[in-house]
C-alpha positions in Angstrom: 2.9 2.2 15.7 0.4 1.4 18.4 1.1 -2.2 20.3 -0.3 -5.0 18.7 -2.6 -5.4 22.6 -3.7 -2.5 22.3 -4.8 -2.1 18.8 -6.7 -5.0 19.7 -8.5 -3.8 22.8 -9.0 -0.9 20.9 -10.9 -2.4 18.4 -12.7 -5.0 20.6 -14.2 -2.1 22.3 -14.6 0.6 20.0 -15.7 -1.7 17.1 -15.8 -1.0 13.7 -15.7 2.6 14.0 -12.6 2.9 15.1 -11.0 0.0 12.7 -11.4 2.5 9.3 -9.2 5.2 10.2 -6.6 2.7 11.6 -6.7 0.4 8.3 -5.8 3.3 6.3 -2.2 3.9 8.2 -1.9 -0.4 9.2 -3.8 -2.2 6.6 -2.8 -5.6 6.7 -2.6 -6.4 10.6 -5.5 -4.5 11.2 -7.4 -6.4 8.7 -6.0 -9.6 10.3 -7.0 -8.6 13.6 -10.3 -7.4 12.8 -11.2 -10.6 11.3 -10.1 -12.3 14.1 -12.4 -9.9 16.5 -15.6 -11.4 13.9 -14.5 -14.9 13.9 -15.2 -14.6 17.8 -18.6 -12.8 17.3 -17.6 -9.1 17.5 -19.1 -7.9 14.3 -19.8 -9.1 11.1 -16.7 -10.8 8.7 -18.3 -8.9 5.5 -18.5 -5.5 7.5 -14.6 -6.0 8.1 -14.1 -6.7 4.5 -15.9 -3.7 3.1 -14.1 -1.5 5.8 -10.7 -2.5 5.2 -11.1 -2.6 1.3 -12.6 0.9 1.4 -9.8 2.2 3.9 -7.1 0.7 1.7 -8.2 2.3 -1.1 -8.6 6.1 0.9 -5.1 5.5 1.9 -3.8 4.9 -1.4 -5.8 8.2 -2.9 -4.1 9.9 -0.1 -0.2 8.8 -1.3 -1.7 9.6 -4.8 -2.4 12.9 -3.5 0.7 13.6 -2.1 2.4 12.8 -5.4 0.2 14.7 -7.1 -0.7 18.1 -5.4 2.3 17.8 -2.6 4.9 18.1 -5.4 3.8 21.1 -6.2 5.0 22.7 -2.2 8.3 20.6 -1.7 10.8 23.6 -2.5 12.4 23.4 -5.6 16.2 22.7 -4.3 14.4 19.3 -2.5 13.0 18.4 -5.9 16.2 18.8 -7.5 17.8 16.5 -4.7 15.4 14.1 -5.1 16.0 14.7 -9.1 12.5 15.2 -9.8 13.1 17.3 -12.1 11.0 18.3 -15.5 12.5 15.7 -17.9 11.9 13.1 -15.4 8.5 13.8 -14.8 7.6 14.1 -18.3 9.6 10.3 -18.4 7.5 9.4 -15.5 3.5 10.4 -17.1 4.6 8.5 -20.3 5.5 5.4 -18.0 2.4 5.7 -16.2 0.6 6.5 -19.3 1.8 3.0 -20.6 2.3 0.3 -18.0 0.8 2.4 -15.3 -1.8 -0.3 -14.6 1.0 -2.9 -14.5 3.0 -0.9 -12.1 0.2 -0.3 -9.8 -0.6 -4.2 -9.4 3.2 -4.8 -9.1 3.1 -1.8 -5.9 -0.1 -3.4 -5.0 0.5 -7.3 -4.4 4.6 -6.7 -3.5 3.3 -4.2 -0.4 7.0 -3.5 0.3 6.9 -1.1 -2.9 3.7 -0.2 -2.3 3.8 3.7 -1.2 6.7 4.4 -3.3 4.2 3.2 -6.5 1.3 5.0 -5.4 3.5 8.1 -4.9 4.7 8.0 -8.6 1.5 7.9 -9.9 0.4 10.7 -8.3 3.8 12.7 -9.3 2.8 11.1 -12.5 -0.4 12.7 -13.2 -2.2 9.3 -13.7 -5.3 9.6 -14.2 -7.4 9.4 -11.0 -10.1 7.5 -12.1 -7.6 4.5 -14.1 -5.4 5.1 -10.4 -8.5 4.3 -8.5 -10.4 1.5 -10.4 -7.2 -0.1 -10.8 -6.0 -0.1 -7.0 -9.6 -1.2 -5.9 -9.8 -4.1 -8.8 -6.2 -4.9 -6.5 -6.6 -3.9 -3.2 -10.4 -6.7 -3.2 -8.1 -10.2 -3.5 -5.4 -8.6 -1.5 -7.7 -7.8 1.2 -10.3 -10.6 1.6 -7.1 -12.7 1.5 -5.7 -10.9 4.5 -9.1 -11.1 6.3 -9.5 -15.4 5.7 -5.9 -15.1 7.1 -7.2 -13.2 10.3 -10.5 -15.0 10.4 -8.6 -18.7 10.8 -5.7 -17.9 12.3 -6.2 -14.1 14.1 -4.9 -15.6 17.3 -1.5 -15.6 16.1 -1.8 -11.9 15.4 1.6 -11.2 16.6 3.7 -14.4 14.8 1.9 -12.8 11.7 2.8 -9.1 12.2 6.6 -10.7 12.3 6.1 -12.7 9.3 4.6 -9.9 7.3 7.1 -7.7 8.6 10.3 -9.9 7.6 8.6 -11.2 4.2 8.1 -7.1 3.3 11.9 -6.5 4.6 13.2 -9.6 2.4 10.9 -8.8 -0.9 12.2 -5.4 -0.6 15.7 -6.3 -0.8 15.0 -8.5 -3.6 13.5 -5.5 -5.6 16.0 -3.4 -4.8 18.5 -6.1 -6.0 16.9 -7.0 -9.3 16.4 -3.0 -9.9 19.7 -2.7 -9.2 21.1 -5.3 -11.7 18.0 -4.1 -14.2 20.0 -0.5 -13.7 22.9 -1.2 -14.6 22.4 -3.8 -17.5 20.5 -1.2 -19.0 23.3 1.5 -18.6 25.7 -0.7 -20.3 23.5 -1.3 -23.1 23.0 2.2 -23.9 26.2 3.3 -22.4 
């Protein structure tokens, strides 16, 4: 990752043009920063909006895509390691088929499960339009709340890159944890 100083230089000079393509890889900083850069007069707080919102929604087409079309050139032995393997898959469209707007918004608003989500769906088959409606409908309240955060308190750029960083590491843990105990509850049921 490029230093948080520099990202910002980077942005203070090059503008808006150069926030997109970073948003997509570092959504939630850069949208923080960015806002900041228009509370001081840089450019305008709804051009930041509509960029970030748009580059967060490119960057989720592009994990869909990897799921999606990628599968298809991981070597076979790599999906059998990673037991992606037809039964599963077929497991994984009817999931996606079902409660794959539910999923999406839980990937969405956690972040920490984020790419893993978007991923699925992809692997899923999900269809595209559904996928991309549904992570836009998401990705607005997400963002916009991410750019008031930057716009009133953007200074502290680098105290909130460490918060979001150890409140992504802790809700991750917690996922992993309650999947964990969901896992095996359910395997004694059924077991």
């Amino acid at each position: 990752m490029i230093g948080l100083e520099t990202l910002t230089a980077l942005m203070a000079k090059h503008g808006l043009a150069v926030i997109a393509p970073i948003a997509v890889l570092e959504g939630p900083i850069v949208t923080v920063i960015a806002a900041w850069l228009a509370s001081q007069n840089l450019f305008s707080v709804w051009s930041v909006s509509v960029i970030v919102i748009l580059a967060d929604v490119v960057g989720d087409v592009g994990l869909y895509s990897l799921g999606r079309w990628g599968l298809n050139r991981m070597p076979k032995r790599w999906r059998d390691k990673l037991g992606l393997n037809r039964a599963r898959l077929v497991s994984a469209g009817r999931h996606f088929q079902n409660k794959g707007v539910k999923t999406l918004l839980f990937g969405k608003w956690t972040h920490s499960a984020g790419a893993p989500v978007l991923v699925a769906a992809g692997v899923a088959r999900m269809n595209i339009w559904l996928f991309t409606l549904t992570n836009l409908i998401a990705t607005i309240p997400k963002s916009l709340a991410f750019v008031a955060l930057g716009y009133w308190l953007g200074s502290y750029y680098g105290k909130i890159d460490s918060w979001l960083t150890k409140g992504s590491i802790i809700l991750l843990v917690l996922i992993l944890f309650g999947a964990t105990i969901w896992f095996f509850r359910r395997k004694r049921q059924h077991g």
